[in-house]
Each structure stands twice: as structure tokens, then as C-alpha cells.
C-alpha positions in Angstrom: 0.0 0.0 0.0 2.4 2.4 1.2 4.7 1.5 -2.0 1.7 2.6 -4.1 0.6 5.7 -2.2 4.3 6.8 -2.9 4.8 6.0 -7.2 1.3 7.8 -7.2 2.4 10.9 -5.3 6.2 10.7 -7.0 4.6 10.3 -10.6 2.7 13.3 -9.9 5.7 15.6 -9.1 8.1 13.9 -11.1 6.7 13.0 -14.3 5.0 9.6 -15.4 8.5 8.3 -16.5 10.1 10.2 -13.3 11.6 12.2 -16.3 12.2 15.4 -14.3 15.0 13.7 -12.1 17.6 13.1 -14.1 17.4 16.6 -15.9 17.1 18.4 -12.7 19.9 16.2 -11.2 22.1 16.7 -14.3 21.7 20.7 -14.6 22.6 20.5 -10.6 25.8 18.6 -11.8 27.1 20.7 -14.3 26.4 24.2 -11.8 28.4 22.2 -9.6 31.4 21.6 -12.1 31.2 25.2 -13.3 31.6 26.8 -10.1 34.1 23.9 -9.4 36.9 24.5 -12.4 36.5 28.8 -12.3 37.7 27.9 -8.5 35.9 30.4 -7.1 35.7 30.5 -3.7 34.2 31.7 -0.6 34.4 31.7 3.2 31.5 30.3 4.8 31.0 29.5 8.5 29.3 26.3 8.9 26.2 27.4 11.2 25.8 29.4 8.1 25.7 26.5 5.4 23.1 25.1 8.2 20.9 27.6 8.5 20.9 28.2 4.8 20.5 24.6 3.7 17.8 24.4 6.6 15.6 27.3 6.4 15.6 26.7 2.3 14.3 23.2 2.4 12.1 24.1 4.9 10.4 27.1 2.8 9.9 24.7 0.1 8.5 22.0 1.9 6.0 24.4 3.6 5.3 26.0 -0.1 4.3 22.0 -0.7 2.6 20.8 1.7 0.3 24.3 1.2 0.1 23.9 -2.4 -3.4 24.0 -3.4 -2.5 22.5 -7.1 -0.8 19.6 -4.7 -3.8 19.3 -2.7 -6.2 18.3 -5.5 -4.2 15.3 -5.9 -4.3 14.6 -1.5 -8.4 15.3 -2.0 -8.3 12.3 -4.8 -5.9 10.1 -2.8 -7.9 10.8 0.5 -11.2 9.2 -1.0 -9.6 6.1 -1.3 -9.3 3.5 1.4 -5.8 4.2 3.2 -3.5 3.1 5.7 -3.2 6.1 8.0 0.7 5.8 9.1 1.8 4.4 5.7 -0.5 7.0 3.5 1.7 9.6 5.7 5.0 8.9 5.1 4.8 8.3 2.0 3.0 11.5 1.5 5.6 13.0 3.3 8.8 11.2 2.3 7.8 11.8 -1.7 7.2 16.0 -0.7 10.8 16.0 1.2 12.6 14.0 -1.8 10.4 16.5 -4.5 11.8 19.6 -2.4 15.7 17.9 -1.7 16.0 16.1 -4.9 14.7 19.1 -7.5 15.5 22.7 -5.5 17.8 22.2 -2.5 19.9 20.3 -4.8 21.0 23.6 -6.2 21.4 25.2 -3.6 23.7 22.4 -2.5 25.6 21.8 -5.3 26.7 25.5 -5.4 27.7 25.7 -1.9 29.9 22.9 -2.6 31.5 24.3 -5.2 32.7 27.7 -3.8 33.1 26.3 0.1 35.5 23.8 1.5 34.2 21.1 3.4 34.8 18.5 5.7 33.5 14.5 5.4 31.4 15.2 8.2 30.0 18.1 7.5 28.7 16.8 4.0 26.8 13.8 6.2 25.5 16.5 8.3 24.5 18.9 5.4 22.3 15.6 4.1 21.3 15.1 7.3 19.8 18.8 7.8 18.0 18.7 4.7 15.8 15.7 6.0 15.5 17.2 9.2 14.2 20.0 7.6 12.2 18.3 5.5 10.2 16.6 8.4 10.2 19.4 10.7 8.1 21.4 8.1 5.5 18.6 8.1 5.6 18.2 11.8 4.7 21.6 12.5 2.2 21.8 9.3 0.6 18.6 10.9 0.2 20.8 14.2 -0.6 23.7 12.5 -4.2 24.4 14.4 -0.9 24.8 17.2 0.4 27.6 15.8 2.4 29.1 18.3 3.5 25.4 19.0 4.9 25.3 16.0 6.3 28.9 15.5 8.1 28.4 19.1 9.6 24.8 18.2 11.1 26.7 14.5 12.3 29.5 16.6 14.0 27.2 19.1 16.3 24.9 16.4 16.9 28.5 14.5 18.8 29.9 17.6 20.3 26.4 18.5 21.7 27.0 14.6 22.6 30.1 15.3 24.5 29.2 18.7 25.6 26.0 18.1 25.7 25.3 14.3 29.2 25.1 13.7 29.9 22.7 16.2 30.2 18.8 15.0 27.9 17.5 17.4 25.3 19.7 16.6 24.1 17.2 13.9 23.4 14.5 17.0 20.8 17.3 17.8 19.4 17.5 14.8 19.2 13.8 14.1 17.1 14.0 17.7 14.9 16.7 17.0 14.2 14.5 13.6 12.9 11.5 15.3 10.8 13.8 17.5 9.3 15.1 14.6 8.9 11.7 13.0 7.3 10.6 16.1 4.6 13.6 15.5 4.0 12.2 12.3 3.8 8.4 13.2 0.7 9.7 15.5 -1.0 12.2 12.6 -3.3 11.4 10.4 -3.8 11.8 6.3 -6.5 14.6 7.0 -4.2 17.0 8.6 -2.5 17.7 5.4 -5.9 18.2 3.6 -6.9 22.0 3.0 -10.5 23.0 2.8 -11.7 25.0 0.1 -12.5 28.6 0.8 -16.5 29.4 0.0 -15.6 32.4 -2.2 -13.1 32.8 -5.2 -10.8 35.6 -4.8 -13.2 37.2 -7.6 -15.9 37.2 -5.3 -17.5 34.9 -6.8 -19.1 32.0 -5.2 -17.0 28.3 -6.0 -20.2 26.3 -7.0 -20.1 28.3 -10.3 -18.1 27.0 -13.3 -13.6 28.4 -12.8 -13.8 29.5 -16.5 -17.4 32.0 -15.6 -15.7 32.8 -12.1 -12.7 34.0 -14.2 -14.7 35.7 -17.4 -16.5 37.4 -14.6 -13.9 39.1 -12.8 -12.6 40.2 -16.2 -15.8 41.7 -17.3 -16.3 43.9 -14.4 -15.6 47.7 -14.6 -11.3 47.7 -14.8 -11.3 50.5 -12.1 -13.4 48.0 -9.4 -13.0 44.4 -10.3 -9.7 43.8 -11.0 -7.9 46.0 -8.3 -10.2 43.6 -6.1 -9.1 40.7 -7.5 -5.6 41.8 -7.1 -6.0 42.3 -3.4 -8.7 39.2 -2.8 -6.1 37.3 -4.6 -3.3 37.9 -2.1 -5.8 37.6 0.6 -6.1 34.3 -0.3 -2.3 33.6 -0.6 -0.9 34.4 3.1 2.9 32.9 2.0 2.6 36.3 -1.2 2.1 38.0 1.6 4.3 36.9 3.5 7.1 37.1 0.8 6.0 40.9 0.5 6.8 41.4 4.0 10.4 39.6 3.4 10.9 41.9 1.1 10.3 45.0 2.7 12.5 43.8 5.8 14.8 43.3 2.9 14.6 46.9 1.7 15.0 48.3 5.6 18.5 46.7 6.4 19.8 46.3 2.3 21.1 50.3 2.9 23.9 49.3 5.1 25.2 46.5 3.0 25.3 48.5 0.1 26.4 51.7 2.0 30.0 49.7 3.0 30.2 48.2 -0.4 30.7 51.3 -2.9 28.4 54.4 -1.6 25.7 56.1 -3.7 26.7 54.2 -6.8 25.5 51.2 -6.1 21.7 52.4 -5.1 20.6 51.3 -8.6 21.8 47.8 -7.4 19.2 48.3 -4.5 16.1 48.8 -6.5 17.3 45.9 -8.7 17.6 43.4 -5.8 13.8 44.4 -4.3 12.5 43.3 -7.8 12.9 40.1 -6.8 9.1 39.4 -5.9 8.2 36.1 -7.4 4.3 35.4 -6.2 2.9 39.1 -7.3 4.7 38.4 -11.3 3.2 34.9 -11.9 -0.5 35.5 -11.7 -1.2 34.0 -15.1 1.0 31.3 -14.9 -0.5 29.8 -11.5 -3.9 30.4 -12.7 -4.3 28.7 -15.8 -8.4 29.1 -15.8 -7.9 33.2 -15.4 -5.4 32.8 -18.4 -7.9 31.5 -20.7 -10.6 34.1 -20.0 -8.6 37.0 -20.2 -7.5 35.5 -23.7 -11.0 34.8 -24.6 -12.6 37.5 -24.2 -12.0 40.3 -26.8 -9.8 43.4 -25.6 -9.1 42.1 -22.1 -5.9 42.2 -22.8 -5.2 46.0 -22.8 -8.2 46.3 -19.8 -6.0 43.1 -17.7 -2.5 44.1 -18.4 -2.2 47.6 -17.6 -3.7 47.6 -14.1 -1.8 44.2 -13.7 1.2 46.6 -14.5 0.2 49.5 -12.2 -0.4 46.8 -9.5 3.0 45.3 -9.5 4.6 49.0 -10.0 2.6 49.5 -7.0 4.1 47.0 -5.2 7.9 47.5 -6.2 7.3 50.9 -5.4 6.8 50.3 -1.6 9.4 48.4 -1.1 11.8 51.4 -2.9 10.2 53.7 -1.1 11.1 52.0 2.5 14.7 51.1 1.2 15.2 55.4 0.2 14.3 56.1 3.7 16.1 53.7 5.4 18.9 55.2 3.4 17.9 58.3 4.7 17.9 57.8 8.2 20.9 55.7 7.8 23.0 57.6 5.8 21.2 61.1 4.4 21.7 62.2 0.8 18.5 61.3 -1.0 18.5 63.2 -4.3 15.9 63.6 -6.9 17.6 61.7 -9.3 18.0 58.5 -6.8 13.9 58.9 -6.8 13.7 59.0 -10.5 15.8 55.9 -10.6 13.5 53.9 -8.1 10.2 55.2 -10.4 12.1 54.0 -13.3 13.5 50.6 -12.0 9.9 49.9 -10.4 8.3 50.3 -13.4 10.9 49.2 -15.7 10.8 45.6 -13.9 6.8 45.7 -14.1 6.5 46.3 -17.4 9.4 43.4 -18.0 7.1 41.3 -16.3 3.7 41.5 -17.3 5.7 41.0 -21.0 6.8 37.9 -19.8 3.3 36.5 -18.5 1.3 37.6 -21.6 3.7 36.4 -23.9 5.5 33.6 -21.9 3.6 32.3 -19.0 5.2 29.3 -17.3 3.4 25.6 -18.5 3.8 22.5 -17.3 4.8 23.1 -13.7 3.5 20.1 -11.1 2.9 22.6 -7.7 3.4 26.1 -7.0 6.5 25.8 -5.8 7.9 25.2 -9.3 6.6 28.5 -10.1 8.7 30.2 -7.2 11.9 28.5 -7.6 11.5 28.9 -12.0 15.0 29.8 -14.1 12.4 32.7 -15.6 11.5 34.2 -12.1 15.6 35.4 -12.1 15.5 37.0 -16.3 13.9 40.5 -14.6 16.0 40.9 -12.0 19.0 40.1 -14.0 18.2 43.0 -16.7 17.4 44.9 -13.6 21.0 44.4 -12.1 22.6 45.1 -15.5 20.3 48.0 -16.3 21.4 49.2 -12.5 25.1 48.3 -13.4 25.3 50.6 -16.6 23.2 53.3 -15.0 25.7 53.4 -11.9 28.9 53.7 -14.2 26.8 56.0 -16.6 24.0 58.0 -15.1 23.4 59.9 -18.1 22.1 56.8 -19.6 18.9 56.6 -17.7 16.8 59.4 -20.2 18.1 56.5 -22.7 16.1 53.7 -20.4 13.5 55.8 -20.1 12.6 56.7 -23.7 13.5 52.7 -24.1 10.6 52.1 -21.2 8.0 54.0 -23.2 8.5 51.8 -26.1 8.0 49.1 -24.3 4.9 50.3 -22.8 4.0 51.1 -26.4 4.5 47.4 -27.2 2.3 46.2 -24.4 -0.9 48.5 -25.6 -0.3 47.5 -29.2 0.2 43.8 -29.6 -2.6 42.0 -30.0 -1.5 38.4 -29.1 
């Protein structure tokens, strides 16, 4: 049974033929021997390496375990006779290899390439990403706790943080990992199912039809329905949210970094780095059924992409707007051009991306976390960075960008694809 469960679940995140783990394993390979034979190479402490490898596996285990495209497959499973304990772990053991094998791999494979290690310390990095894997269901199975759960993360954080570098320190975790399986070996299936909310982001009610929930949020008035959609639409998605928040805690302490690096040069840099806001620039390609009514129905395309625009601008715009005065209390000196560049860069980046949803939105992703952790989610803030590099060395080139800007705004309204 339990062998079963597990192919079903792995098939679903994997591919019918498990295609997707040998390319993901192999692109993870040659990062690794790229970084390997330019021999670059960096200091990191170990506690660091922990709490990176740690807190990373641990996000995306969290992003699928909440996945709601994820939980379609738990409803089907869940209707099906089941053996409580076995239906768990293998739930569970095919989400921790999903988030190890295909994203933490990465992450892993680049660390090793630009840190020296020690034997140990590559057992321990292994073990910590199972730990991690299984503390994130633990406290999602508790998660009616909360604060249960919030203290228990916030206890093995600061142990990381105190202790992390010390070679015993992987004994604790390999404890605190049978605790948590423990926790598990006592849940049920039903604690990883989510319940459907009674109302669509649109507003509209969940017995109707996806496709007439979708055509009707695009048919409303532009000025009412869709800013409420916008905002219903992160309601709904406390981890957007949540990654919103991250990056405006970002944008408070990023002045200091970049203050000791090279000065006021480097503020471009800044606004290029808070661009880096995944959930709000993928809202056609996690909602496939708002895709197809927005492309249906004649002339949504200027009345959806230009608020769409305007929202995202929005949103970049707040968190420039927190980093220029953290950079004014911290260090003084906010001109007028510095506040033309963060207009430019915000909306430079949101125009970029509403480009890349109408004309490429991402297919073929399994759960939302492959949206987050996408190659395309980094093409915006990389032009951003080298748009930031060339207006640093060259500030006379941003009228340049910004005559280049209107064209592409000009490219949005016209194209009727």
C-alpha cells in the first residue's frame, strides 16, 4: 500500500517516466562543475551553510505541503481507502525528496562548489535537509498549534545560530528528527488536507463554473473588479504576503550592505535586488483558468494588463520607497535623481514582467512551488542588475532607459497576441 501511495504521489511531481530527475539532477551537476573548475571560492561559516541549507528546504517544503494544485491530488488520494501511518510517510517522504532532490539540490551543489568542506559536515549537510524536510510537516501537521509550532522553528533556528558550527550539533538535529517523526507516526492523512474557501478571490461563489468565475472578474468595470481581485487574490495567498513582507525587511536593512560596499553608486543595485518578488509576477502562470478568460474574451488584454502593470509597479514601489528612507535615516543624501531611478526601475521591472506573462507564462509546472523557484522568475532581476550596473557607471544613460521604457509600454498596448 504504502509502495503505491508513494509512485502515485512521486509520478505526480516527477513525471509519469520520473523524467524530471535526471534533468534536474544533471543541470545541478554541471552548476556544480562550473563553479568547481573557475575555482571560485568563498568563506562560509558552517552554522551558516546550516541555516541556509535548513531554512531553504524548509520554505519549500512548507510551499508543498500548502500547495493547493498539490492538494487536488491529497483530495483524490484521501477518498480512497488508506493506511493512516503508511499514506503519511509516504506523502511526506515523496514531498521531502520533490523539495531535496529538485531545489535544495541547487542550492547544495553551489555551496559545494565555492566552500570547502569537511566528510562530516557533507553527512551532516544531508542530514539537515531531512531534518528540515520533516520538521516542516511536523509543525504543518500541528498547525491548528500555531504558536506550537512557531516556538519549536524558533527554538532549532537559535540552537543553529548558537551551536551550528559545532560537529555535534548534527546529533541534535538527528534527535529533534525522530521527534518530529514521532509527531507524524501519530498524525493522520487529514491533517495535510486543505479546505476550500466558500468564495473565489473574484468574489465569486465556487459552485459556479472556474472559467465564468474568471470571465467574470474580467468583465467587471477595470477601475473596481480587477484591483479587487488583485487584493482578494493575495488575501487568499498568506505565504505572497508573507514574501511581500520579506521583502520589505529586505529593503530596511539592504542600505547598510550596500552603503559599506561602494556608496551612492551602487543604489541602482538596490532597486534591482527588491525586484525580486516572485508570487505578485506569476499571476497567469498559477492560474491557468484566469489565463484563458482573459485571452477569450475580446480586448481584455489592454483592460488586464495595464492595471496588472500598475499593480506590480505598485508593489515594487513600496518596497523602494522603504529602502530610500532607510537610506535616509541611515546615511542622508536622497536626491531627486535617486527617486527617478526607483520610479524608473519599479516600473521598468513591471512592465518586464507582465511581457513575460502575456507572452510567456510558465506551463507544465506540477505545484506552485515550481513557479517560485523557476529559471524565468531570475530574467527580470537580472536586466534589472545590468540596467542598475550601466546606470551606476553611466547616469546619463537613464533618459536613454527611459525613452526605451515607453516603447515598451508602447509594445504592451499595441500587440494583439
Amino acid at each position: 500500500m504504502m509502495k503505491m501511495t508513494g509512485k502515485a504521489f512521486a509520478k505526480k511531481l516527477f513525471g509519469a517516466k520520473y523524467e524530471r530527475l535526471p534533468r534536474t539532477l544533471f543541470i545541478d551537476v554541471i552548476v556544480f562543475w562550473g563553479l568547481y573548475i573557475a575555482g571560485f571560492q568563498v568563506q562560509i561559516a558552517s552554522f551558516v551553510r546550516v541555516l541556509m541549507i535548513s531554512a531553504f528546504t524548509a520554505g519549500v517544503m512548507w510551499q508543498a505541503l500548502s500547495s493547493r494544485d498539490n492538494a487536488v491530488e491529497l483530495t483524490a488520494m484521501l477518498m480512497l481507502p488508506f493506511h493512516r501511518r503508511e499514506f503519511v510517510f509516504s506523502y511526506v517522504g515523496m514531498l521531502g525528496a520533490y523539495s531535496v532532490l529538485t531545489k535544495t539540490g541547487l542550492l547544495f551543489a553551489v555551496l559545494l562548489a565555492v566552500s570547502a568542506w569537511k566528510p562530516v559536515e557533507l553527512v551532516g549537510m544531508i542530514l539537515c535537509m531531512i531534518h528540515a524536510a520533516l520538521l516542516a510537516a511536523a509543525v504543518y501537521s500541528v498547525r491548528k498549534y500555531w504558536y506550537v509550532g512557531g516556538l519549536w522553528a524558533a527554538v532549532i533556528v537559535v540552537a543553529i545560530l548558537l551551536l551550528g558550527s559545532r560537529t555535534w550539533f548534527y546529533l541534535l538535529m538527528l534527535v529533534n528528527g525522530l521527534f518530529a517523526v514521532l509527531i507524524l507516526w501519530r498524525a493522520d492523512g487529514y491533517v495535510f488536507y486543505q479546505k476550500e474557501s466558500k468564495k473565489h478571490p473574484s468574489g465569486i461563489p465556487l459552485c459556479y463554473p472556474a472559467i465564468i468565475r474568471k470571465s467574470h472578474a474580467v468583465r467587471q468595470r477595470k477601475r473596481a473588479s480587477l484591483w479587487r481581485y488583485f487584493f482578494r487574490y493575495l488575501s487568499c495567498h498568506k505565504n505572497y504576503l508573507l514574501n511581500t513582507a520579506v521583502m520589505w525587511c529586505v529593503a530596511l536593512v539592504l542600505p547598510c550592505f550596500l552603503k559599506e560596499m561602494a556608496g551612492l553608486s551602487v543604489i541602482p543595485v538596490g532597486f534591482a535586488i527588491l525586484s525580486l518578488n516572485t508570487p505578485i509576477c506569476i499571476l497567469l502562470s498559477c492560474d491557468p483558468d484566469l489565463e484563458q478568460a482573459v485571452r477569450f474574451l475580446p480586448g481584455q488584454k489592454q483592460r488586464f494588463c495595464i492595471p496588472y502593470c500598475l499593480f506590480i509597479f505598485l508593489c515594487n514601489m513600496a518596497a523602494d520607497v522603504i529602502f530610500l528612507l532607510s537610506w535616509q535615516i541611515q546615511n542622508g543624501s536622497v536626491t531627486a535623481h535617486m527617486i527617478a531611478g526607483a520610479v524608473f526601475f519599479a516600473l521598468q521591472s513591471a512592465v518586464l514582467s507582465v511581457l513575460l506573462e502575456w507572452f510567456y507564462p510558465i506551463r507544465g509546472w506540477k505545484i506552485e512551488s515550481d513557479l517560485w523557484h523557476h529559471p524565468r522568475k531570475y530574467v527580470v532581476p537580472v536586466v534589472m542588475l545590468l540596467l542598475a550596473g550601466a546606470v551606476s557607471s553611466c547616469p546619463v544613460l537613464l533618459p536613454v532607459l527611459l525613452g526605451l521604457l515607453a516603447v515598451e509600454i508602447i509594445v504592451l498596448l499595441s500587440s494583439r497576441r
